[in-house]
ROLUMVEX-451293 format. One record per residue (C-alpha): residue number from 0; residue in three letters; x, y, z. Coordinates in pm, 1 decimal. Example, Ala and Ser with C-alpha at 12.3 -4.5 7.8 and 13.67 -1.06 7.14 Angstrom:
REM residues 2
PT   n res       c1       c2       c3
PT   0 Ala   1230.0   -450.0    780.0
PT   1 Ser   1367.0   -106.0    714.0
END
This chain:
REM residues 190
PT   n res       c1       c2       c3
PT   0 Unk      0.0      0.0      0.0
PT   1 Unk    100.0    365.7    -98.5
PT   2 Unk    176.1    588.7    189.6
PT   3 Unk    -52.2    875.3    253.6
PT   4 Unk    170.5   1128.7    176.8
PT   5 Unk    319.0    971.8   -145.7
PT   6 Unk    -50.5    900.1   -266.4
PT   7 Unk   -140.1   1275.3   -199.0
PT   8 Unk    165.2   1374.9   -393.3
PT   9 Unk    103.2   1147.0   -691.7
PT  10 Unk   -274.5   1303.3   -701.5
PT  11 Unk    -70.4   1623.0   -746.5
PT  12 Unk    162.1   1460.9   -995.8
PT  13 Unk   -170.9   1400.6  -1181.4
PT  14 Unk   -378.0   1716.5  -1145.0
PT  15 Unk    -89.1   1891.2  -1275.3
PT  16 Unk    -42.7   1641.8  -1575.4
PT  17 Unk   -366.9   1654.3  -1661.3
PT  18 Unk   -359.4   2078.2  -1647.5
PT  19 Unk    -28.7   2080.7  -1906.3
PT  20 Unk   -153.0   1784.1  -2098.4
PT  21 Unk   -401.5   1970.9  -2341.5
PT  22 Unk   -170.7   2258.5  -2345.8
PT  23 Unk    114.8   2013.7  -2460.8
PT  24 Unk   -109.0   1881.4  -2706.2
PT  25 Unk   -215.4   2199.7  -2855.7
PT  26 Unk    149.8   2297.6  -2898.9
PT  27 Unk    245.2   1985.4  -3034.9
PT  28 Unk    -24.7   1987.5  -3304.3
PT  29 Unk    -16.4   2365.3  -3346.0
PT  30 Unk    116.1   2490.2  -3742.8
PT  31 Unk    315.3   2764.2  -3674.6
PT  32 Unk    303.6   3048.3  -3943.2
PT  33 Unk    465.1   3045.0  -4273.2
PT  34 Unk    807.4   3192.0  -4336.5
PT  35 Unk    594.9   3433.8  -4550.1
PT  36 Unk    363.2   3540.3  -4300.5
PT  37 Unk    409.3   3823.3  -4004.9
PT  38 Unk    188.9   3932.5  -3787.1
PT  39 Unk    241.5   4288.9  -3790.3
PT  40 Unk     94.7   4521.7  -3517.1
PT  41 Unk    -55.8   4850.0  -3592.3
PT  42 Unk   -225.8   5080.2  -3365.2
PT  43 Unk   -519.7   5313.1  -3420.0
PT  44 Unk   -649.6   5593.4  -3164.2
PT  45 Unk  -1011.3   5626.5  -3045.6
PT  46 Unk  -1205.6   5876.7  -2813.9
PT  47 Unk  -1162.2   5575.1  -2559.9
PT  48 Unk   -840.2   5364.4  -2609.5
PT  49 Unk   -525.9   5292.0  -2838.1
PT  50 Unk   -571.3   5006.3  -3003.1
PT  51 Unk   -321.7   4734.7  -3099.0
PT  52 Unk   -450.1   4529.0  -3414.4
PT  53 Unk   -329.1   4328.7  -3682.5
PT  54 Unk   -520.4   4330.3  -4040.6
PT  55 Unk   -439.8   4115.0  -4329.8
PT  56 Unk   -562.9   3949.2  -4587.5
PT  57 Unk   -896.8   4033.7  -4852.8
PT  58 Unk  -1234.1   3940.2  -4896.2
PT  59 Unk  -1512.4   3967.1  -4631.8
PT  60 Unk  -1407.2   4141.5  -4306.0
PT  61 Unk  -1362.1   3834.0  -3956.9
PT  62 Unk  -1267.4   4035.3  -3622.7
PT  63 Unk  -1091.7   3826.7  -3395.1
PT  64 Unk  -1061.6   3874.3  -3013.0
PT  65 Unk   -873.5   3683.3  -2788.8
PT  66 Unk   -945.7   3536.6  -2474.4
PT  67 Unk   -888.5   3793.6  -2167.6
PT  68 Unk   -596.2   3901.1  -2076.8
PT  69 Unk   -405.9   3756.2  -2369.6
PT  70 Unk   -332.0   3917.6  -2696.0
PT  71 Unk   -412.2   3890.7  -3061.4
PT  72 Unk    -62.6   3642.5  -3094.9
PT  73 Unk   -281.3   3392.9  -2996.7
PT  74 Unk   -450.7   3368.5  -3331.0
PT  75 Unk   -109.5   3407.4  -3492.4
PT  76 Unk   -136.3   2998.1  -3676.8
PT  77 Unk   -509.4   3089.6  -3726.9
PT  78 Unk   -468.1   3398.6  -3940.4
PT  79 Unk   -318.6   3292.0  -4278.1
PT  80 Unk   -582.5   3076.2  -4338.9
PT  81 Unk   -865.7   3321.6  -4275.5
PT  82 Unk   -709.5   3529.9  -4487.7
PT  83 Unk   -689.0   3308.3  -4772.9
PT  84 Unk  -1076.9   3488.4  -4762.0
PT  85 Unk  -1130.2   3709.6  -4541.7
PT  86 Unk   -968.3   4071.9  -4443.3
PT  87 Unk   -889.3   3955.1  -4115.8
PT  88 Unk   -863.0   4194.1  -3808.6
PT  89 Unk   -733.6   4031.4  -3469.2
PT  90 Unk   -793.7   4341.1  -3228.8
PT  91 Unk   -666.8   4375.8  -2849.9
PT  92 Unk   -959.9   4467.6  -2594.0
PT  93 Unk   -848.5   4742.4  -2326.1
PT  94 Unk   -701.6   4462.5  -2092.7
PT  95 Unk   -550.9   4271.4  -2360.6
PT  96 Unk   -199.3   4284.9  -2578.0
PT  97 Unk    -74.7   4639.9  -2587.0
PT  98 Unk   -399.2   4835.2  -2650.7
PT  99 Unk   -446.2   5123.3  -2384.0
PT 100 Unk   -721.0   5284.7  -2190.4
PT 101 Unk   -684.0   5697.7  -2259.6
PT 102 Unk  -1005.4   5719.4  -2086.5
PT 103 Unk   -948.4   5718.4  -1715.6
PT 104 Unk  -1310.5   5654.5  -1543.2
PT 105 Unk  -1375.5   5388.5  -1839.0
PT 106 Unk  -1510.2   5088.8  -1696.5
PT 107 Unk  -1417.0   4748.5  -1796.4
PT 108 Unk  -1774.7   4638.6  -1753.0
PT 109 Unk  -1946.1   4432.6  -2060.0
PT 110 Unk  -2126.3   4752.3  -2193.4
PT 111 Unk  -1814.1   4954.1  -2194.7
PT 112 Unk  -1606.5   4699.9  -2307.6
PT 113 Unk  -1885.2   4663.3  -2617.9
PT 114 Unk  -1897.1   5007.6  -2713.0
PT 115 Unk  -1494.6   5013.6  -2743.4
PT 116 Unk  -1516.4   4758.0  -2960.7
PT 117 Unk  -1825.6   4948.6  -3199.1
PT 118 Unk  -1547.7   5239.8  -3171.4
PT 119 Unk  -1248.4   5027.7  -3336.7
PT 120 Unk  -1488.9   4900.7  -3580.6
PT 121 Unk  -1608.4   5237.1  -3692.2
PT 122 Unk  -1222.9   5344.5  -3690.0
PT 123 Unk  -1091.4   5080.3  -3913.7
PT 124 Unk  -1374.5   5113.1  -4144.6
PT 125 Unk  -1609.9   4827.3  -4071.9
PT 126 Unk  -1930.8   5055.7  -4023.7
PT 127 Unk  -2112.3   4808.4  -4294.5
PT 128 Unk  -2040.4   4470.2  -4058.7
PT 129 Unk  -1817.8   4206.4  -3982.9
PT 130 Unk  -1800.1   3847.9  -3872.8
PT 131 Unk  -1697.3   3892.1  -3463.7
PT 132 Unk  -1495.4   3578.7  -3341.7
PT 133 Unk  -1428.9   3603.3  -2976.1
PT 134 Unk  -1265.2   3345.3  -2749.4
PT 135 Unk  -1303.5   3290.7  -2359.7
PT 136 Unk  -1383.8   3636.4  -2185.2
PT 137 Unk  -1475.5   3865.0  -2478.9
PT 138 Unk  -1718.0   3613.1  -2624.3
PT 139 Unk  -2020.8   3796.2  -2402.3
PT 140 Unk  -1886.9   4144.0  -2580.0
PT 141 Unk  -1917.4   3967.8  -2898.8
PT 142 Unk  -2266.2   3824.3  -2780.4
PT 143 Unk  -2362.1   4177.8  -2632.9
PT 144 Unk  -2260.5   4321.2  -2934.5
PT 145 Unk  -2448.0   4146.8  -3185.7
PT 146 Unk  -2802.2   4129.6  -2864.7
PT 147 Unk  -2760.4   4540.0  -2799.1
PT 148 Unk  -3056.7   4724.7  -2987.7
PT 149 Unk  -3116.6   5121.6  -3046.6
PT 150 Unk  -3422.6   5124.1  -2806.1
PT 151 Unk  -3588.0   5447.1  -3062.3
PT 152 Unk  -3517.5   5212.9  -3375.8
PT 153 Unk  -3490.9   4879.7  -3281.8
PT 154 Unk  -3185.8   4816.7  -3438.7
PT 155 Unk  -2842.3   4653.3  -3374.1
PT 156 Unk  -2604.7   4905.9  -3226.8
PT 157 Unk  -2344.8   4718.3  -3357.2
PT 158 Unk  -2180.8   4631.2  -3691.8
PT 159 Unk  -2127.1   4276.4  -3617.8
PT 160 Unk  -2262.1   3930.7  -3715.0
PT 161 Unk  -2139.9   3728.0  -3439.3
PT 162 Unk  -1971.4   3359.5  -3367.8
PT 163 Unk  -1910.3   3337.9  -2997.0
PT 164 Unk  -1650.9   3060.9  -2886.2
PT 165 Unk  -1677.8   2950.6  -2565.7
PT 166 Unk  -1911.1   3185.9  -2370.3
PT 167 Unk  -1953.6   2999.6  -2086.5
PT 168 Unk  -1746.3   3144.2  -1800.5
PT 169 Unk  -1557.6   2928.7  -1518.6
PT 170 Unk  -1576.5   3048.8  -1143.1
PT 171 Unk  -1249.6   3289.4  -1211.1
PT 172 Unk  -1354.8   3408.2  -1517.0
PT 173 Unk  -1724.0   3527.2  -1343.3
PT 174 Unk  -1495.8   3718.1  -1078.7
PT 175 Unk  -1366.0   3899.0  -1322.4
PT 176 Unk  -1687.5   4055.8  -1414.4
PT 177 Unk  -1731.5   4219.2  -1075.4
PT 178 Unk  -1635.0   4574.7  -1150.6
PT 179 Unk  -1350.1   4597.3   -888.1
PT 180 Unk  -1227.6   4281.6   -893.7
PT 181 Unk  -1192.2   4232.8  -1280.8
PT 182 Unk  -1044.1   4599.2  -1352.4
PT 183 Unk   -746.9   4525.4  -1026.7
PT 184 Unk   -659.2   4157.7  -1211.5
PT 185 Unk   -712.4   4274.0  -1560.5
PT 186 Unk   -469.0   4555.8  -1422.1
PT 187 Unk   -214.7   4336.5  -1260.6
PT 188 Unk   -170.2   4087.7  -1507.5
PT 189 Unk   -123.1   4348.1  -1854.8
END
């Protein structure tokens, strides 16, 4: 029989396996980038924030945002092939990448977080609509985006036609949406 403390520690061993394992497998079967492909950051000023944002690519316009508090990179092996069709735009959130907040009593609440997003859009020219892919965190702005109507006119505020990944929160990721909380970890971890 297995000591107590060795079984605790291989129940450790485990739990941390089983954390890294998708990870590992992700990497493994990841396709990085072509030679002939670089992500090149560009930044465009709004009322609200500086944005950080990548564009490439022709055809029908795909927004991209990453999961919070990571960074357009993310979509880096995704890209390329989206762009084979698409005029792809992977955008930073305030919170994310390198994009900053010039506002200082903006609020990183899903409403405010929304109409930063309507403001890069109208910025870079997408007034007419685009495809919004969100992962993890920013799927509700994509969501809240695409569900926000003009109360006089009963239309969409926003230029979008969504496809929300993974909108479903997990216990951190709903502490993040308390207004304190989420702006003092979104803070400490860009």
């Amino acid at each position: 029989m297995v000591p107590y403390g060795h079984r605790r520690f291989y129940r450790v061993l485990a739990a941390i396996t089983a954390w890294f394992a998708p990870t590992t497998a992700t990497v493994v079967g990841h396709a990085e980038p072509t030679a002939s492909f670089a992500l090149i950051s560009r930044y465009i000023d709004t009322p609200v924030a500086r944005f950080q944002y990548s564009t490439t690519g022709g055809g029908s316009p795909v927004v991209l945002l990453p999961g919070g508090t990571v960074s357009l990179h993310t979509y880096r092996g995704m890209i390329p092939a989206l762009a084979e069709h698409h005029t792809v735009y992977a955008v930073d959130l305030p919170g994310n990448g390198y994009t900053t907040v010039n506002d200082p009593n903006f609020s990183y609440d899903l409403a405010a977080m929304t109409g930063t997003l309507c403001q890069f859009m109208a910025a870079v020219g997408l007034e007419d609509g685009a495809c919004v892919v969100a992962h993890s965190l920013n799927g509700p702005v994509a969501v809240h985006l695409a569900a926000t109507r003009d109360p006089r006119t009963g239309e969409p505020v926003g230029p979008t036609r969504p496809l929300a990944i993974d909108t479903r929160l997990n216990t951190n990721l709903t502490a993040m949406r308390i207004p304190v909380v989420g702006e003092a970890v979104t803070t400490l971890m860009t």
